[in-house]
C-alpha positions in Angstrom: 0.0 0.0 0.0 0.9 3.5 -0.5 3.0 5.6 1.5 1.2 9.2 1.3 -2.1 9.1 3.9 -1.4 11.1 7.4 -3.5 10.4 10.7 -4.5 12.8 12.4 -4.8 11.4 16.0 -2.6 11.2 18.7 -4.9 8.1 19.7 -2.4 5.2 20.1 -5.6 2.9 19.5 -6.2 4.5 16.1 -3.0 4.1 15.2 -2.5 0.5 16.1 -5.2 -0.2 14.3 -4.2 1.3 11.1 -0.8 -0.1 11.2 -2.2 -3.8 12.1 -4.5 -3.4 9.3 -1.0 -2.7 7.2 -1.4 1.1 6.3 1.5 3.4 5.8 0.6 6.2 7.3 2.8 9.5 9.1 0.9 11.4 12.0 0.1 14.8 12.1 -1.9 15.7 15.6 -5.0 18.2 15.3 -5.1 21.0 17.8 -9.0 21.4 17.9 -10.7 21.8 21.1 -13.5 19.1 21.0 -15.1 20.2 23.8 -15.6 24.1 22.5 -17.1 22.7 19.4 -19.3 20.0 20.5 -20.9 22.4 23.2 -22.1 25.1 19.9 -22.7 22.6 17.9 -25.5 21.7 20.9 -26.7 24.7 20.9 -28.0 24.6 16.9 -31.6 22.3 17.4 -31.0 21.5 13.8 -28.2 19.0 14.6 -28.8 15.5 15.7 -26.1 14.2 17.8 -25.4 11.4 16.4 -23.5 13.6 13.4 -21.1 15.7 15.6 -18.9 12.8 15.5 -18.9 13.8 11.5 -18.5 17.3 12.1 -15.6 17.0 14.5 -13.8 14.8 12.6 -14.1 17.0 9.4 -12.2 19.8 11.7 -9.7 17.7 13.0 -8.9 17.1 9.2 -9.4 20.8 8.5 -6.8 21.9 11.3 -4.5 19.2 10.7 -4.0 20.3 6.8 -4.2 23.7 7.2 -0.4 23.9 8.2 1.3 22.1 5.6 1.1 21.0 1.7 0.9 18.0 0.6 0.0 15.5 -2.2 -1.6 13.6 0.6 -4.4 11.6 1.9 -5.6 12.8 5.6 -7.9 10.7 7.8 -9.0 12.3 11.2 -11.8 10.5 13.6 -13.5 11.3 17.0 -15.3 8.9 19.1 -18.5 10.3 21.2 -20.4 7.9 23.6 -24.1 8.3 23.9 -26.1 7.1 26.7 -30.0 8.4 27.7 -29.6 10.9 24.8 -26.8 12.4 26.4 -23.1 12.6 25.0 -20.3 11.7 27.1 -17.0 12.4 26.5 -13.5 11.9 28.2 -13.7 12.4 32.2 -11.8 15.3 33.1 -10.4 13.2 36.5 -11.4 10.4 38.6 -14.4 11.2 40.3 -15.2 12.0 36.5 -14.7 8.5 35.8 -16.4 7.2 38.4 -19.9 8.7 37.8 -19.2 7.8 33.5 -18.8 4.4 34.4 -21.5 4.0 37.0 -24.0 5.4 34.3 -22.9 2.9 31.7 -23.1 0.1 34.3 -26.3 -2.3 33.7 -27.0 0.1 30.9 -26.9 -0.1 26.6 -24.3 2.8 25.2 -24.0 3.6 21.7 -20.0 4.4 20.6 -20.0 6.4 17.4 -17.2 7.4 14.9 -16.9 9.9 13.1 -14.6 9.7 10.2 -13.5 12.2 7.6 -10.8 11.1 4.5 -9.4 14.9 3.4 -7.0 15.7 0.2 -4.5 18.0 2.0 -3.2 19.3 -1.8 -6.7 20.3 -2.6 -8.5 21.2 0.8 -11.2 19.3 0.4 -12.9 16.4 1.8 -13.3 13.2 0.1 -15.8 11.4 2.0 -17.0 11.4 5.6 -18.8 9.0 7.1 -19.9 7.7 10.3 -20.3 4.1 12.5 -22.3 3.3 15.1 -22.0 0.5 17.8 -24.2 -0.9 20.7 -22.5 -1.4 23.9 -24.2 -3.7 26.7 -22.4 -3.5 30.4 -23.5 -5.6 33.3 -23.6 -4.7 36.5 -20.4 -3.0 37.7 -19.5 -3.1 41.8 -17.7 0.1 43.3 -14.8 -1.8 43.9 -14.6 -3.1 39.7 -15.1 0.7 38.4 -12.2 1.9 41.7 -9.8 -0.7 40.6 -10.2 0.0 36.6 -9.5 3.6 37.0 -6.8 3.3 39.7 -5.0 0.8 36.9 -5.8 2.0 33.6 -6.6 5.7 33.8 -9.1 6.1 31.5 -9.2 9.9 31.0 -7.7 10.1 27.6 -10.8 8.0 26.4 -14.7 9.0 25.7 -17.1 6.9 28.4 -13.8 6.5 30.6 -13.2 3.1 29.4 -11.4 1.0 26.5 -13.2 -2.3 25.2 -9.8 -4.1 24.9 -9.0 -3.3 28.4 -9.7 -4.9 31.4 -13.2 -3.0 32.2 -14.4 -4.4 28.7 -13.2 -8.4 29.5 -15.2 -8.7 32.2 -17.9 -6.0 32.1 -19.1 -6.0 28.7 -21.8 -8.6 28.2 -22.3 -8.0 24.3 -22.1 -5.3 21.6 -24.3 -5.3 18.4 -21.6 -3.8 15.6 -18.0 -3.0 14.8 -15.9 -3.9 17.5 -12.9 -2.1 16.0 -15.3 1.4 15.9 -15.9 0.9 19.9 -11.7 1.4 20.1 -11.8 4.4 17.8 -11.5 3.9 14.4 -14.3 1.3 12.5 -11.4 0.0 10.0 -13.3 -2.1 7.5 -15.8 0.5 6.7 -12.9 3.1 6.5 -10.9 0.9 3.9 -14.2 0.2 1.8 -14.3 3.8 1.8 -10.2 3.9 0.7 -10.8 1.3 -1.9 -14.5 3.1 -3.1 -12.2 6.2 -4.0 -8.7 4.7 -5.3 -6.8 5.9 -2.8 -5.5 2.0 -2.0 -2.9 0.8 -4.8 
């Protein structure tokens, strides 16, 4: 595969995933403030929730190729977890966490991803998209979500928790969808998208 697409995450789960899935990619971090955005984007009645993941991600890509050209191909993602109609994002500390994770306790989640493929040389997006996943937890004691938290420190991820981690082994009872999109990044539907536009050679 080619050499030429940039991420635009400092996610270490995106980018994992991208390089087990065999894509050469460089990484050029976004400096957006997600939580700025998502909060006006709120206040407009006219947008669903469910598409700020889209919207976010298109300015992640739009920040990320503002500062440089290149012949490239950018992708840029962000991960929102809705619960009761409500968006959750990352916890900003522990006690945070702690009220995150007793919400999604006994409770259905949905994880979405938004995810936007850009053409840095042109400044223009090629195709942005979204996935959405169903998340069931069980019942989570005081003493599961403490020790999670105290050992994992969650804070760098939306709902305070990462499917692959420990929290997800033994407190996730199913999920209805892509597994992949709950850690960040739904990779088969991005590389349909790669191979839709003939960016994959």
């Amino acid at each position: 595969m080619n050499n030429k697409f940039i991420l635009a995450s400092g996610s270490p789960r995106r980018q994992q995933l991208l390089k087990d899935a065999g894509l050469n990619f460089t990484i050029k971090v976004a400096d957006v403030d997600e939580n700025g955005i998502t909060a006006q984007l709120l206040l407009r009645s006219e947008i669903e929730k469910i598409w700020i993941p889209e919207m976010l991600a298109k300015e992640k890509a739009i920040a990320a190729a503002a500062v440089f050209d290149a012949d490239s191909i950018l992708i840029s993602a962000d991960t929102i977890v809705l619960i009761n109609d409500k968006i959750i994002g990352k916890p900003i500390d522990e006690k945070d966490a702690i009220l995150m994770l007793q919400e999604l306790s006994n409770n259905k989640h949905t994880v979405i991803t938004g995810v936007c493929i850009y053409d840095v040389l042109n400044k223009k997006p090629l195709s942005i998209f979204s996935e959405k996943t169903e998340v069931f937890f069980k019942r989570l004691t005081a003493e599961q979500i403490q020790f999670y938290i105290k050992n994992y420190e969650p804070f760098d991820k939306a709902g305070a928790y990462a499917i692959q981690e420990w929290i997800g082994l033994i407190g996730i009872e199913k999920i209805n969808g892509c597994f992949y999109n709950v850690m960040g990044l739904p990779v088969s539907k991005l590389f349909s998208e790669l191979q839709r536009l003939n960016l994959l050679h």
